[in-house]
N, C-alpha and C positions, 0 to 999 in steps of 0.2 A: 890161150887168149885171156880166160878169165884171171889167171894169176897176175898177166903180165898187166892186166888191169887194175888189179889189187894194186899191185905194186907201184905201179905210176899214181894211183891215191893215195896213198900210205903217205907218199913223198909230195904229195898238195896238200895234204891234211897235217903234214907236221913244217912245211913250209910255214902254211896260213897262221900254225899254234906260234911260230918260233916269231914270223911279223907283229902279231898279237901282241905276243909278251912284249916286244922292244917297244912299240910304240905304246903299251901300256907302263914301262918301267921308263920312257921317256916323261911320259905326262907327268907319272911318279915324281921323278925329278923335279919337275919345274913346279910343281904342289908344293912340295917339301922346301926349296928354296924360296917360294912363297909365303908359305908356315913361316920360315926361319925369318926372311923378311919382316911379318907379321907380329913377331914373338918379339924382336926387339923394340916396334911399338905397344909392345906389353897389350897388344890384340887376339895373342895366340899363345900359350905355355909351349914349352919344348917338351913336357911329358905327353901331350897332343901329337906333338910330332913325332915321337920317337912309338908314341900306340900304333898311328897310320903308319908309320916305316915297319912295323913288325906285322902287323894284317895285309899291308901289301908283298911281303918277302913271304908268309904263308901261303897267302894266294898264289902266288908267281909256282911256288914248289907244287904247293897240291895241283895246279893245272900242269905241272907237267909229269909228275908221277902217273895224275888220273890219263894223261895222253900216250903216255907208256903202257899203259896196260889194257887201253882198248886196244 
């Protein structure tokens, strides 16, 4: 009972990680076209943009390695 418990968690917990990331690489998204919007009224550099596009692509990995190995 207790495995089959684990296991129905394991599969809520990497559900919840996998909704996370979409809706956080959604937001991502619409930042970033934002930014880019922003940049061509010279309110925002694209080296701005392209730093958030590479801490959010880190992010996204280490959350899911560190979700692999718990």
């Amino acid at each position: 009972a207790f495995r089959y418990f684990l296991s129905r968690y394991g599969v809520v917990i990497n559900l919840v990680c996998f909704y996370t990331c979409a809706v956080m690489y959604i937001l991502f998204l619409f930042m970033f076209c934002m930014c880019h919007k922003l940049s061509k009224m010279n309110k925002c550099s694209k080296k701005t943009c392209s730093k958030t596009f590479l801490v959010w692509i880190t992010n996204i990995y280490y959350e899911l390695i560190v979700s692999r190995h718990m």
